[in-house]
PDB file with SEQRES, HELIX, SHEET and CRYST1 records, atoms N, CA, C and O in Angstrom:
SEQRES   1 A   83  UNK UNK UNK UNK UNK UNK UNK UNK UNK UNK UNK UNK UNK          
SEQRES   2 A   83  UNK UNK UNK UNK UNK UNK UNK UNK UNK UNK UNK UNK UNK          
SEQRES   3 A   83  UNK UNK UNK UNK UNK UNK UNK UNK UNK UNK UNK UNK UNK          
SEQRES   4 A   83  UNK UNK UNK UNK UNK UNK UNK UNK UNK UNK UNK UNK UNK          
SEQRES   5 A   83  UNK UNK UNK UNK UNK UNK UNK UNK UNK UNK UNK UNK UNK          
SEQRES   6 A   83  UNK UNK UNK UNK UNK UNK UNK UNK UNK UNK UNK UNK UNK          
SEQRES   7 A   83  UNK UNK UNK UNK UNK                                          
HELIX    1 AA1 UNK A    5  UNK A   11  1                                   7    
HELIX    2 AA2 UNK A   14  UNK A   26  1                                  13    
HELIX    3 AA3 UNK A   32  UNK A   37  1                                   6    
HELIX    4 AA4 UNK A   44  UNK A   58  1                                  15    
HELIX    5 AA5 UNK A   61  UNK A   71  1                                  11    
HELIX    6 AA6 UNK A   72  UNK A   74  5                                   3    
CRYST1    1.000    1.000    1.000  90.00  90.00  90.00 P 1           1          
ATOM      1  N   UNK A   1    -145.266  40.042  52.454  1.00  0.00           N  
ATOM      2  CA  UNK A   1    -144.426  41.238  52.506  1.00  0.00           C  
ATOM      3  C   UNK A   1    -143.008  40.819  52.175  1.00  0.00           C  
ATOM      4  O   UNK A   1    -142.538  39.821  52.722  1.00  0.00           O  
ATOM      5  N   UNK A   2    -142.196  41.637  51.176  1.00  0.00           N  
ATOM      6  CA  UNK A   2    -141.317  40.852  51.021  1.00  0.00           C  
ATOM      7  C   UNK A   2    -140.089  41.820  51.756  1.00  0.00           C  
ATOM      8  O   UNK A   2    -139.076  41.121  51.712  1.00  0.00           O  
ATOM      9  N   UNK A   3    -139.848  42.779  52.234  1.00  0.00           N  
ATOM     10  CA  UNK A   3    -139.200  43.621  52.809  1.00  0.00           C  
ATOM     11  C   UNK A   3    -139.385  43.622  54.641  1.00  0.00           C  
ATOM     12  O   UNK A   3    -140.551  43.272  54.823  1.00  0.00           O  
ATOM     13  N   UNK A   4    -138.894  43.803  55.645  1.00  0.00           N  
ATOM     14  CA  UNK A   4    -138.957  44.153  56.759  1.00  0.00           C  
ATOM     15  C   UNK A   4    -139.127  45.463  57.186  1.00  0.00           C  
ATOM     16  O   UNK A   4    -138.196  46.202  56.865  1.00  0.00           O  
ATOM     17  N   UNK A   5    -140.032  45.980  57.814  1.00  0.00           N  
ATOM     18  CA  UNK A   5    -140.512  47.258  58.053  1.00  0.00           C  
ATOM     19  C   UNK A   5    -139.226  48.378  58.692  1.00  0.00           C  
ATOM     20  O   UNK A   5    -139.662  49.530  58.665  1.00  0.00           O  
ATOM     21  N   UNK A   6    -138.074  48.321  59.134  1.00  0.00           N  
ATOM     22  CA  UNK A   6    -137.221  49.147  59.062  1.00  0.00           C  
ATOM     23  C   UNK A   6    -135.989  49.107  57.870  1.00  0.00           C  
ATOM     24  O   UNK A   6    -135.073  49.903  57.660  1.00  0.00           O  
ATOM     25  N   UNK A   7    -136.364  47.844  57.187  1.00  0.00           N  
ATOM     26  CA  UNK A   7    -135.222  48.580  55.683  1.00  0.00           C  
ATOM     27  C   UNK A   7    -136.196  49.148  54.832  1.00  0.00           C  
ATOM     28  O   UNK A   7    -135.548  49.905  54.109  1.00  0.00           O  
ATOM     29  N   UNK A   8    -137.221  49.203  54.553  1.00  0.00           N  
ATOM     30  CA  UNK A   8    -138.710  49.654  54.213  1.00  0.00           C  
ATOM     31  C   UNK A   8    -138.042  51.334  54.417  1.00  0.00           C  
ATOM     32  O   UNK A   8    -137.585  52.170  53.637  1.00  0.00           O  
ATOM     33  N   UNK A   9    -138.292  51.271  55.994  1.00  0.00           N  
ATOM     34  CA  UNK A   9    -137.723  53.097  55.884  1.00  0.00           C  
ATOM     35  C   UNK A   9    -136.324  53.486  55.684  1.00  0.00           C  
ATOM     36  O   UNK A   9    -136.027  54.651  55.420  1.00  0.00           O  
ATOM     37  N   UNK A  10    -135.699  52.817  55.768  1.00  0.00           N  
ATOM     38  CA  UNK A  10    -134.375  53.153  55.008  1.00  0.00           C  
ATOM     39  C   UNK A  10    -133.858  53.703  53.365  1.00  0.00           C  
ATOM     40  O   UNK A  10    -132.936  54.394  52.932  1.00  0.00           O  
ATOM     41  N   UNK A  11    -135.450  52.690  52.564  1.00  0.00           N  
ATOM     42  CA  UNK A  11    -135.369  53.129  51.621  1.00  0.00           C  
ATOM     43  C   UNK A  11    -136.068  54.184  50.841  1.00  0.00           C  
ATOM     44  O   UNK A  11    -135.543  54.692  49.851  1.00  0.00           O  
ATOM     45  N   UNK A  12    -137.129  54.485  51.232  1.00  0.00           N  
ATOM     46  CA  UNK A  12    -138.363  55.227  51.288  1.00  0.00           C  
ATOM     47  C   UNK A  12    -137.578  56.855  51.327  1.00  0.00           C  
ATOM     48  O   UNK A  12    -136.921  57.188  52.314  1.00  0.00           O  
ATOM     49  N   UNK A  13    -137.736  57.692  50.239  1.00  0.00           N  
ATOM     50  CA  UNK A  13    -137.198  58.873  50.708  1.00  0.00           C  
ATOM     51  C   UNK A  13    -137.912  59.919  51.284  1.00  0.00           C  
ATOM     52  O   UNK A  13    -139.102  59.643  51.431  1.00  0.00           O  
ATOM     53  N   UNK A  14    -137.646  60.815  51.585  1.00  0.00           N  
ATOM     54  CA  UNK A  14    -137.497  61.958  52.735  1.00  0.00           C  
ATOM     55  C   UNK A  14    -138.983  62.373  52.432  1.00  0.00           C  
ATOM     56  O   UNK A  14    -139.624  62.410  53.482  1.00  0.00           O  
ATOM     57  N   UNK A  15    -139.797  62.726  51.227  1.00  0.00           N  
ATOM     58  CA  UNK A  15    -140.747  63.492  51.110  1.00  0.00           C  
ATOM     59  C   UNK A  15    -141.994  62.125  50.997  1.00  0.00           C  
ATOM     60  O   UNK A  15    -143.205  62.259  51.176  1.00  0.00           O  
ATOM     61  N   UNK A  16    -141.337  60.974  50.686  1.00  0.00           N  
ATOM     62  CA  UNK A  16    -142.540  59.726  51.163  1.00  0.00           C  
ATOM     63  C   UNK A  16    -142.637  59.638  52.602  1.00  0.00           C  
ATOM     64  O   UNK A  16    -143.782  59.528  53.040  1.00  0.00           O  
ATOM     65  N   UNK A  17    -141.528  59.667  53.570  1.00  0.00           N  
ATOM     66  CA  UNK A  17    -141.594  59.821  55.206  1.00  0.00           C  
ATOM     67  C   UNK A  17    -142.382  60.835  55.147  1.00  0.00           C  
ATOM     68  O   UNK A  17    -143.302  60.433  55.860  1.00  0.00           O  
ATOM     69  N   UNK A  18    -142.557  61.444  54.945  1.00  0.00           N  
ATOM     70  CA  UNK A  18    -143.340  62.992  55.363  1.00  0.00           C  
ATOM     71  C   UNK A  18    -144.779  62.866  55.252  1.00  0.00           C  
ATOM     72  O   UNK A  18    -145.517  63.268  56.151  1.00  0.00           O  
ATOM     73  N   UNK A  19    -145.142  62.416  54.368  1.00  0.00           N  
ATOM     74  CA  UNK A  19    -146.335  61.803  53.609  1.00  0.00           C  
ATOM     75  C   UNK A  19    -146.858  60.593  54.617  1.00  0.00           C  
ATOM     76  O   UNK A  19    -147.947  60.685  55.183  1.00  0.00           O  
ATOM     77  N   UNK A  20    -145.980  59.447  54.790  1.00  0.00           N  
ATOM     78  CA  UNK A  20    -146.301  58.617  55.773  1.00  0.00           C  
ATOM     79  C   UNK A  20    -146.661  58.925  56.929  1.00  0.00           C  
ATOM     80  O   UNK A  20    -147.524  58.261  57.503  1.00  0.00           O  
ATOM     81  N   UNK A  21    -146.092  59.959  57.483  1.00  0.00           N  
ATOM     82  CA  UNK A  21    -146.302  60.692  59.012  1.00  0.00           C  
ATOM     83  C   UNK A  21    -147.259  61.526  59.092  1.00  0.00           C  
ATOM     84  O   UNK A  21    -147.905  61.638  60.134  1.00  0.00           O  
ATOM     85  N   UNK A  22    -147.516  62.270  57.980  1.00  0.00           N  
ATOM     86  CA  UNK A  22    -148.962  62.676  57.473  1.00  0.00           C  
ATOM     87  C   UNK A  22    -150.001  62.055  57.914  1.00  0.00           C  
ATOM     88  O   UNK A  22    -150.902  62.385  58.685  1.00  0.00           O  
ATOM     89  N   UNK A  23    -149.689  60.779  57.127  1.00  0.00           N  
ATOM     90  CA  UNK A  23    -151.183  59.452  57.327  1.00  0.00           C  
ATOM     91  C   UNK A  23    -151.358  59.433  58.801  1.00  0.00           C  
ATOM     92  O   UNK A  23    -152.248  59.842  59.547  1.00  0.00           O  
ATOM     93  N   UNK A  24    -150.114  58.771  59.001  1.00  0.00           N  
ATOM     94  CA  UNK A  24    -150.297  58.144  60.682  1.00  0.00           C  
ATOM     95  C   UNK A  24    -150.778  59.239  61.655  1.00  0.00           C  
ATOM     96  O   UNK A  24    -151.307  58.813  62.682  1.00  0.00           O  
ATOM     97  N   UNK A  25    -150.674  60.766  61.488  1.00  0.00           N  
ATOM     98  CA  UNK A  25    -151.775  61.854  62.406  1.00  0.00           C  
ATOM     99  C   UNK A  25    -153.029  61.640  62.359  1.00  0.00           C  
ATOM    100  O   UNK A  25    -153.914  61.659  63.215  1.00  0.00           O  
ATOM    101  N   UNK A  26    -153.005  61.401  61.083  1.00  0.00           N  
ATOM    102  CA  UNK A  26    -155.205  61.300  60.899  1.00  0.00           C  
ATOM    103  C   UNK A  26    -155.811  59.882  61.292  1.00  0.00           C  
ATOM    104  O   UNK A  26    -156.990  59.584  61.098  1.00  0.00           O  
ATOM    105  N   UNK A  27    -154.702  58.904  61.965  1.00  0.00           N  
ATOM    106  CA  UNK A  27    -154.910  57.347  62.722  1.00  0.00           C  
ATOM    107  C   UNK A  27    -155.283  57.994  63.799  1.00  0.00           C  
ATOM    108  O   UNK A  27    -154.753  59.071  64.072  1.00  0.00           O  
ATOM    109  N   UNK A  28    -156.293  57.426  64.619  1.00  0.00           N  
ATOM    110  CA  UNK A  28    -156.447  57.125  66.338  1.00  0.00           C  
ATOM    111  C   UNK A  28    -154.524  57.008  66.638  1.00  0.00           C  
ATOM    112  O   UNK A  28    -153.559  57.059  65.875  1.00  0.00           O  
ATOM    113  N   UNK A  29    -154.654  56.857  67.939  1.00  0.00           N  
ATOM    114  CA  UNK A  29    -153.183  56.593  68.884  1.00  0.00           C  
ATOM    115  C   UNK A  29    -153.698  54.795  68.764  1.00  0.00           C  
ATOM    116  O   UNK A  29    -152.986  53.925  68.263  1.00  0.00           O  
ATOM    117  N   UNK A  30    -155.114  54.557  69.368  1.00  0.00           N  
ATOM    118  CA  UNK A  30    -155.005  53.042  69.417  1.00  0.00           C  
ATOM    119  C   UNK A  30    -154.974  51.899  68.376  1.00  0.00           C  
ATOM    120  O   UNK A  30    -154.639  50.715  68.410  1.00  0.00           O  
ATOM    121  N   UNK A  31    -155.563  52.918  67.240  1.00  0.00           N  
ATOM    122  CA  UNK A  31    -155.912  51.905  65.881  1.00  0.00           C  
ATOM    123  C   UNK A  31    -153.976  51.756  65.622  1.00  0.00           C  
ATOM    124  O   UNK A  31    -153.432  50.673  65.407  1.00  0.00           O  
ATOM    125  N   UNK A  32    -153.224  53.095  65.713  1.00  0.00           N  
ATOM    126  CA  UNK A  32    -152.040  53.393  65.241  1.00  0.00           C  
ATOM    127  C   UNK A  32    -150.981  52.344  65.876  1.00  0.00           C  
ATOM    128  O   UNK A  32    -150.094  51.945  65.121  1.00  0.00           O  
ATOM    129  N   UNK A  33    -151.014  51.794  67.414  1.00  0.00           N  
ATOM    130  CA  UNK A  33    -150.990  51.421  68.079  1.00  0.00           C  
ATOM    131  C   UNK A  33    -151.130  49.627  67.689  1.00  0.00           C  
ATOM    132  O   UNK A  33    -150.350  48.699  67.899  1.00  0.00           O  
ATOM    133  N   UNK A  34    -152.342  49.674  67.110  1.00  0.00           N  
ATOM    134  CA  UNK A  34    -152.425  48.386  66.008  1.00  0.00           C  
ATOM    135  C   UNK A  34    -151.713  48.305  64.889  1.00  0.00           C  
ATOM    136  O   UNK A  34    -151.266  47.206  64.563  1.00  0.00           O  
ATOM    137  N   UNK A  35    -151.553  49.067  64.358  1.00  0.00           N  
ATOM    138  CA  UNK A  35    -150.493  49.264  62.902  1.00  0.00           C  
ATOM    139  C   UNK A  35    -149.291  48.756  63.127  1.00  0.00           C  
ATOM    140  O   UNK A  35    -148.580  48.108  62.358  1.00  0.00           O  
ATOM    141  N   UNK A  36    -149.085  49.105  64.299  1.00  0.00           N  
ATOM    142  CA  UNK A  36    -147.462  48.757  65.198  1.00  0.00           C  
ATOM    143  C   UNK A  36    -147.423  47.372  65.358  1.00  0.00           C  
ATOM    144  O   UNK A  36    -146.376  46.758  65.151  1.00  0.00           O  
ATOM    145  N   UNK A  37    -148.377  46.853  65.679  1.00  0.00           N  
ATOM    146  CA  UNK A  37    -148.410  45.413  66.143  1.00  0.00           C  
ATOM    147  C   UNK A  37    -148.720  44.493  64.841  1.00  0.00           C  
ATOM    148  O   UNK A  37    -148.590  43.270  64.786  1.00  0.00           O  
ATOM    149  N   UNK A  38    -149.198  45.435  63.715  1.00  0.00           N  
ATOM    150  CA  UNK A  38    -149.467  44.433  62.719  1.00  0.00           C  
ATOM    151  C   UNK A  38    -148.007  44.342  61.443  1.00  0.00           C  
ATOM    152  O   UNK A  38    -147.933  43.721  60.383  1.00  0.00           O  
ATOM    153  N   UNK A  39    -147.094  45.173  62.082  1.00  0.00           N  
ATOM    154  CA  UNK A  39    -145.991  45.521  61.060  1.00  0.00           C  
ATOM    155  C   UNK A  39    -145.001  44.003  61.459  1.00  0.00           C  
ATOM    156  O   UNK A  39    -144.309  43.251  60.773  1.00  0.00           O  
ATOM    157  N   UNK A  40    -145.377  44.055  62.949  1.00  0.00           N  
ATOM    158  CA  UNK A  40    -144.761  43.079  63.720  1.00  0.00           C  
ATOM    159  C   UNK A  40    -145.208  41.580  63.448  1.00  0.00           C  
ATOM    160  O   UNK A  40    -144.474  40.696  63.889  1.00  0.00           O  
ATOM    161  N   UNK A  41    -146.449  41.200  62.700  1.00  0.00           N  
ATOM    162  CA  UNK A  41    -146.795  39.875  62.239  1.00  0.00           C  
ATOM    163  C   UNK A  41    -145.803  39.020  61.804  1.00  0.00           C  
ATOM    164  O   UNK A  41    -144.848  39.297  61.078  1.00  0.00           O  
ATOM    165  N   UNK A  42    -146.125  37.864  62.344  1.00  0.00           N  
ATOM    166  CA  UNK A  42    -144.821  36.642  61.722  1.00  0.00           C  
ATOM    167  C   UNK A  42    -145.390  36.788  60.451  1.00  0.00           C  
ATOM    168  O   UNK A  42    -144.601  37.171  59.588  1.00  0.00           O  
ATOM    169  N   UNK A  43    -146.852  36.535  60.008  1.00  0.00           N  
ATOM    170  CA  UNK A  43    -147.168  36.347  58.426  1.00  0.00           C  
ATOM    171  C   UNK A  43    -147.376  37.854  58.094  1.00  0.00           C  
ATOM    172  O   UNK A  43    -148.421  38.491  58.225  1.00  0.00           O  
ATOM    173  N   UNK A  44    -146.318  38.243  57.693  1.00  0.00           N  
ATOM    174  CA  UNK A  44    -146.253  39.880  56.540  1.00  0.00           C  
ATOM    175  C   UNK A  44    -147.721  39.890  56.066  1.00  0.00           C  
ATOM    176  O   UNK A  44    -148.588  40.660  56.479  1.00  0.00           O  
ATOM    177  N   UNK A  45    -147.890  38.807  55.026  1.00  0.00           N  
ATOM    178  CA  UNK A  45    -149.176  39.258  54.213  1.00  0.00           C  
ATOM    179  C   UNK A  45    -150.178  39.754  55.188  1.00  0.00           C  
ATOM    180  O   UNK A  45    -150.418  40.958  55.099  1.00  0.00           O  
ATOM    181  N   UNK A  46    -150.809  39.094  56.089  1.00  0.00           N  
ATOM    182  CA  UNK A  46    -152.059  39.156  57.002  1.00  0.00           C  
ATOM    183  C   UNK A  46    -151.651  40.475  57.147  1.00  0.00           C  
ATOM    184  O   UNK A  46    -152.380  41.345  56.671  1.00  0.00           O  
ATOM    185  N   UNK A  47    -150.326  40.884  57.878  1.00  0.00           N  
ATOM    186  CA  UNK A  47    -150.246  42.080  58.627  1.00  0.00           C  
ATOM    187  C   UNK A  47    -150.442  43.357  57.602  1.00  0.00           C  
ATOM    188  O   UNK A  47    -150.976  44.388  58.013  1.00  0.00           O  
ATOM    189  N   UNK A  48    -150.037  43.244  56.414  1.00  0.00           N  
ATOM    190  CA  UNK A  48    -150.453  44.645  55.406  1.00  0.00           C  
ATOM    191  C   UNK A  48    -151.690  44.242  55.170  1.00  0.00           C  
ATOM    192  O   UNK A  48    -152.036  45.258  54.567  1.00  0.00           O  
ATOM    193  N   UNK A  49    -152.485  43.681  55.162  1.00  0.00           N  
ATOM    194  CA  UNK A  49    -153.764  43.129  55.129  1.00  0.00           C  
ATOM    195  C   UNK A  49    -154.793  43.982  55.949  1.00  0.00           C  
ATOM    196  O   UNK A  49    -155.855  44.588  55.812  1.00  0.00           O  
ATOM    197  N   UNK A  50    -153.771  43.643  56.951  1.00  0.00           N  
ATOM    198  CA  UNK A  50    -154.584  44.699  58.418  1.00  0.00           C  
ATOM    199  C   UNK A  50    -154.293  45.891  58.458  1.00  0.00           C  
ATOM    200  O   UNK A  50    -154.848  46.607  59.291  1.00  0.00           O  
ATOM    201  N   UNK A  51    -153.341  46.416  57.560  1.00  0.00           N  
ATOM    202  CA  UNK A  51    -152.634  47.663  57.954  1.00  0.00           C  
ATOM    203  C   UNK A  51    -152.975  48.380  57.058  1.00  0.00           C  
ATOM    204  O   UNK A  51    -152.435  49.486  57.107  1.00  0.00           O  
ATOM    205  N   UNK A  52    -154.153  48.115  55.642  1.00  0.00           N  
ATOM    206  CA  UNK A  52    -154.571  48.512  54.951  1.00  0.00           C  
ATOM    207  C   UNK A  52    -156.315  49.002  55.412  1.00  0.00           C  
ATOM    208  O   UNK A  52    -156.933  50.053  55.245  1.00  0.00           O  
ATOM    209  N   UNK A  53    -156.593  48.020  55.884  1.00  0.00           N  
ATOM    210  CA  UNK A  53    -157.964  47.898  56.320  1.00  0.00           C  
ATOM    211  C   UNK A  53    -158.083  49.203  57.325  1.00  0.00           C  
ATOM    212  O   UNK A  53    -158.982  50.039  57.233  1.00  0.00           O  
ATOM    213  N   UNK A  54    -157.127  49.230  58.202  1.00  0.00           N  
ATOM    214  CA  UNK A  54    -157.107  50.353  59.396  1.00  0.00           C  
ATOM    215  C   UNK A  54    -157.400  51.423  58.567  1.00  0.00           C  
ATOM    216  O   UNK A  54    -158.486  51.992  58.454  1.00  0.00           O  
ATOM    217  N   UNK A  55    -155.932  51.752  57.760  1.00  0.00           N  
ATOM    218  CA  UNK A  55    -156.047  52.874  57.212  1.00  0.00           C  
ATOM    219  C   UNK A  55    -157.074  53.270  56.333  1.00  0.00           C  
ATOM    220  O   UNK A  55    -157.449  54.410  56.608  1.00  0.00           O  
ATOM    221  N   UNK A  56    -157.672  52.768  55.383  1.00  0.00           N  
ATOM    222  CA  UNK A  56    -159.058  52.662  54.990  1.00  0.00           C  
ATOM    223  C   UNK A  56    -160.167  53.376  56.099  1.00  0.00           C  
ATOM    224  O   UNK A  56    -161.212  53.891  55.701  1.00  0.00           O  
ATOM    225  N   UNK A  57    -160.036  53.359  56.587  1.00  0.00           N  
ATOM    226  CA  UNK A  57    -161.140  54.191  57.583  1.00  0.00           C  
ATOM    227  C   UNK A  57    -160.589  55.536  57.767  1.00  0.00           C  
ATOM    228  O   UNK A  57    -161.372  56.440  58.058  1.00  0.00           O  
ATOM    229  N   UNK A  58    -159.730  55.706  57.675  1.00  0.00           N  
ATOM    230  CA  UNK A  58    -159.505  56.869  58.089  1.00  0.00           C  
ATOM    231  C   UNK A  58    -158.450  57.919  57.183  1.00  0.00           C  
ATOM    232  O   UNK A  58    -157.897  58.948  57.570  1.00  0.00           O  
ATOM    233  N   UNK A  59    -158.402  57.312  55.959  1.00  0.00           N  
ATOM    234  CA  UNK A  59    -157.680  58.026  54.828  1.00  0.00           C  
ATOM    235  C   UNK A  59    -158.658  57.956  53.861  1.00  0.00           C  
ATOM    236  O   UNK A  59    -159.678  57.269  53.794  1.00  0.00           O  
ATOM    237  N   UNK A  60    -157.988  59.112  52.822  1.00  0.00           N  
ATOM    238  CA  UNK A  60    -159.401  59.526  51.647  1.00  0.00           C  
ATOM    239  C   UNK A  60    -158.574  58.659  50.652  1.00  0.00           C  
ATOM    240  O   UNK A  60    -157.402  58.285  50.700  1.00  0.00           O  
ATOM    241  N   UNK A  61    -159.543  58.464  49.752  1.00  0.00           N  
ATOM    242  CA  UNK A  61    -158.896  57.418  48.464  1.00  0.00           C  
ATOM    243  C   UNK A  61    -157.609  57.772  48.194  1.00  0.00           C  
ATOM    244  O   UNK A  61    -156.722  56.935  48.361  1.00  0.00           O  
ATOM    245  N   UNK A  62    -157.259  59.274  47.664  1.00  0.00           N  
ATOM    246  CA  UNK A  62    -156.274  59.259  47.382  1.00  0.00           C  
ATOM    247  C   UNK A  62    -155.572  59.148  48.399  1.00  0.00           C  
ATOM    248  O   UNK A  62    -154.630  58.581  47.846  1.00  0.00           O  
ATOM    249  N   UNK A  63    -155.217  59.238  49.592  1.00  0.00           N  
ATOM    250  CA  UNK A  63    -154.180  59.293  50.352  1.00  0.00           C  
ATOM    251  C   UNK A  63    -153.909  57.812  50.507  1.00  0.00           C  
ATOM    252  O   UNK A  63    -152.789  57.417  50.831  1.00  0.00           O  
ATOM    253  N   UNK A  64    -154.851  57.045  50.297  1.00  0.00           N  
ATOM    254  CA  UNK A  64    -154.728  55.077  50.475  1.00  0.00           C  
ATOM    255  C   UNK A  64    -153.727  54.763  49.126  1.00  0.00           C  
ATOM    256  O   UNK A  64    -152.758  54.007  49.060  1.00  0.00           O  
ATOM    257  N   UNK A  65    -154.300  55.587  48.137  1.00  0.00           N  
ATOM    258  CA  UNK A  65    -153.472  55.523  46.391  1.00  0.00           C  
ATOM    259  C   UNK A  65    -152.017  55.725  46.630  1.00  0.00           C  
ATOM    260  O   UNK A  65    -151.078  55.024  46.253  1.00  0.00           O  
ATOM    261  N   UNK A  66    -152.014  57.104  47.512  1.00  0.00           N  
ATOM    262  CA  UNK A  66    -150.387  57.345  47.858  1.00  0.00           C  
ATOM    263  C   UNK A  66    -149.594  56.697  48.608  1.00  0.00           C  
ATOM    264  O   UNK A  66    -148.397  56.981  48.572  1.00  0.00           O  
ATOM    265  N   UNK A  67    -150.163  55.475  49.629  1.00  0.00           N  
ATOM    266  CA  UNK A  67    -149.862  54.632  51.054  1.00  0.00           C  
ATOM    267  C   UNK A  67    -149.375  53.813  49.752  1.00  0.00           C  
ATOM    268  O   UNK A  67    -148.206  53.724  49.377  1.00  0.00           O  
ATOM    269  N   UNK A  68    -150.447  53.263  49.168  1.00  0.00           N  
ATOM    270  CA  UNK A  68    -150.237  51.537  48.541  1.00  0.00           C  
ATOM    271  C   UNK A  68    -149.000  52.120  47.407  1.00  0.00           C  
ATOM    272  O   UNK A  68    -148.262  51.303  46.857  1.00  0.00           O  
ATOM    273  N   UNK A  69    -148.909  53.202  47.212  1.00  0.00           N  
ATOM    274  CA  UNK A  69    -147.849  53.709  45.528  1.00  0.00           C  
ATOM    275  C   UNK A  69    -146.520  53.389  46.448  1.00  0.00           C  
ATOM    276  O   UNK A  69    -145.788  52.485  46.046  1.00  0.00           O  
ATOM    277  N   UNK A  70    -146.173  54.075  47.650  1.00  0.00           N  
ATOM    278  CA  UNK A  70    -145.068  54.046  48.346  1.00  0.00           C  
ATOM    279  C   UNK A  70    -144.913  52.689  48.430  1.00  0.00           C  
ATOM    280  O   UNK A  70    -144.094  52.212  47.645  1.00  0.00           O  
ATOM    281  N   UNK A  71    -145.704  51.635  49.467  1.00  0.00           N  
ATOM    282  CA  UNK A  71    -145.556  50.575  49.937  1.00  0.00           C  
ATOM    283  C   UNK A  71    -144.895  49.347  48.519  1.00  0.00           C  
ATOM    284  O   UNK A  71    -143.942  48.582  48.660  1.00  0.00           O  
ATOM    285  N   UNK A  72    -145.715  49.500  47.301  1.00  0.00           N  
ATOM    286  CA  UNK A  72    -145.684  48.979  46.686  1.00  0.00           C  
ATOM    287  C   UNK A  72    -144.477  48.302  46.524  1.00  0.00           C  
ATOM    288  O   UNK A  72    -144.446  47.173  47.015  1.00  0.00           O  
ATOM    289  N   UNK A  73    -143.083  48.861  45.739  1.00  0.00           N  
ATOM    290  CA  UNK A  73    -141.781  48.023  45.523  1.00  0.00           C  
ATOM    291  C   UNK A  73    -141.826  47.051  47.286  1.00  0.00           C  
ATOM    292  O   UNK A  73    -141.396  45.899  47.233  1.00  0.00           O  
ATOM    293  N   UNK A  74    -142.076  47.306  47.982  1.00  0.00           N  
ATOM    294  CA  UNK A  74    -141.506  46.322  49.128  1.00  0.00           C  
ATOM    295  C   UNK A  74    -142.596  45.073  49.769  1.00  0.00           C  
ATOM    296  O   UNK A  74    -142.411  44.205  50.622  1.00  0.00           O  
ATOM    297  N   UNK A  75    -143.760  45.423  48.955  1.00  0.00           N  
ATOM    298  CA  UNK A  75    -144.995  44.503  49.252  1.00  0.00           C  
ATOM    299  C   UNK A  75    -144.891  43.355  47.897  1.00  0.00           C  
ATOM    300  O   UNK A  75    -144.183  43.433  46.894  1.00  0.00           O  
ATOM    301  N   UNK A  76    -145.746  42.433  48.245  1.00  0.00           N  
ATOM    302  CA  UNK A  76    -146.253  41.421  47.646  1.00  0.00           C  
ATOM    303  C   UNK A  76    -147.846  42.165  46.491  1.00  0.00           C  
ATOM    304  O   UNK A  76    -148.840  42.547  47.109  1.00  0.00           O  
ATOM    305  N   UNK A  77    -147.838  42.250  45.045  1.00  0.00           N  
ATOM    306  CA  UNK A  77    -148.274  43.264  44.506  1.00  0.00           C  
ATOM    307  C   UNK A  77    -149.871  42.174  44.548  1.00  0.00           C  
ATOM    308  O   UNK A  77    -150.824  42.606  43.900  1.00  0.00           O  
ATOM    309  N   UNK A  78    -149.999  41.196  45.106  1.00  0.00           N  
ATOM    310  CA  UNK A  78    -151.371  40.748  44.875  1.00  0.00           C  
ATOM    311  C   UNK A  78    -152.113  41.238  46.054  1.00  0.00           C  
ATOM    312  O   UNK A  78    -153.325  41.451  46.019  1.00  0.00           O  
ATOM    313  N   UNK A  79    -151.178  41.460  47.378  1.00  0.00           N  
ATOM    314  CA  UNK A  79    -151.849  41.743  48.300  1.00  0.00           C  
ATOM    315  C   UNK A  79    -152.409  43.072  48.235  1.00  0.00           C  
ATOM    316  O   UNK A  79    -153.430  43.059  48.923  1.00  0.00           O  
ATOM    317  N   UNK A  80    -152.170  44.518  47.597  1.00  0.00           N  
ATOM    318  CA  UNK A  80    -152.525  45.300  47.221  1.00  0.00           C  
ATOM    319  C   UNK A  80    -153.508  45.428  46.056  1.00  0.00           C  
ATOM    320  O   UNK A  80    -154.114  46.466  45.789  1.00  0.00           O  
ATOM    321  N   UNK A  81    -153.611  44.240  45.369  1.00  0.00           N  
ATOM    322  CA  UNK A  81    -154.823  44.199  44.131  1.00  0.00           C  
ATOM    323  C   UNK A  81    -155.856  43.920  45.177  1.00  0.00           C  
ATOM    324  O   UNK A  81    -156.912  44.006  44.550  1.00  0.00           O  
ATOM    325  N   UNK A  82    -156.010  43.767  45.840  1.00  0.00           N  
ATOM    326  CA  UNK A  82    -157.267  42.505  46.678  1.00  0.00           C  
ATOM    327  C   UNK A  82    -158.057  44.517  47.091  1.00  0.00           C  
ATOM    328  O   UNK A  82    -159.262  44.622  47.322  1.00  0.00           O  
ATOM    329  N   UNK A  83    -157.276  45.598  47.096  1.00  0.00           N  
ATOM    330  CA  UNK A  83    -157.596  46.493  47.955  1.00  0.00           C  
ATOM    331  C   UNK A  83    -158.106  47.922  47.301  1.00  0.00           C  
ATOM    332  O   UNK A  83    -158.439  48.852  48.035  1.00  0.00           O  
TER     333      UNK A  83                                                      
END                                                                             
């Protein structure tokens, strides 16, 4: 990950937040709960790793298309090929 998860939302505009907060309703509280803890990983990669996998269960293709389109400029772009 090459960004830190609060300049991430700093840069991210208003109608991608919206979209993001979108996703995170159709998460469990506990899986979501994990998302939190995986943003927090010393190793970035593992943690979008995991934070992809979650969401994968519980988002439709396209809405994973729209997660990884946002995430993209602030991720590492191999870790998103793997997905």
């Amino acid at each position: 990950m090459r960004a830190e998860a609060k300049e991430v939302l700093k840069q991210v505009s208003l109608s991608e937040k919206k979209k993001l907060i979108t996703f995170a309703y159709k998460v469990p509280k506990k899986e979501f709960n994990n998302i939190v803890k995986y943003l927090n990983y010393e190793n970035k990669d593992l943690g979008v790793k995991k934070i992809i996998s979650v969401l994968e269960k519980y988002l439709t293709e396209e809405e994973i298309k729209e997660a990884k389109e946002i995430a993209q400029p602030f991720i590492n772009k191999e870790i998103t090929k793997e997905f």
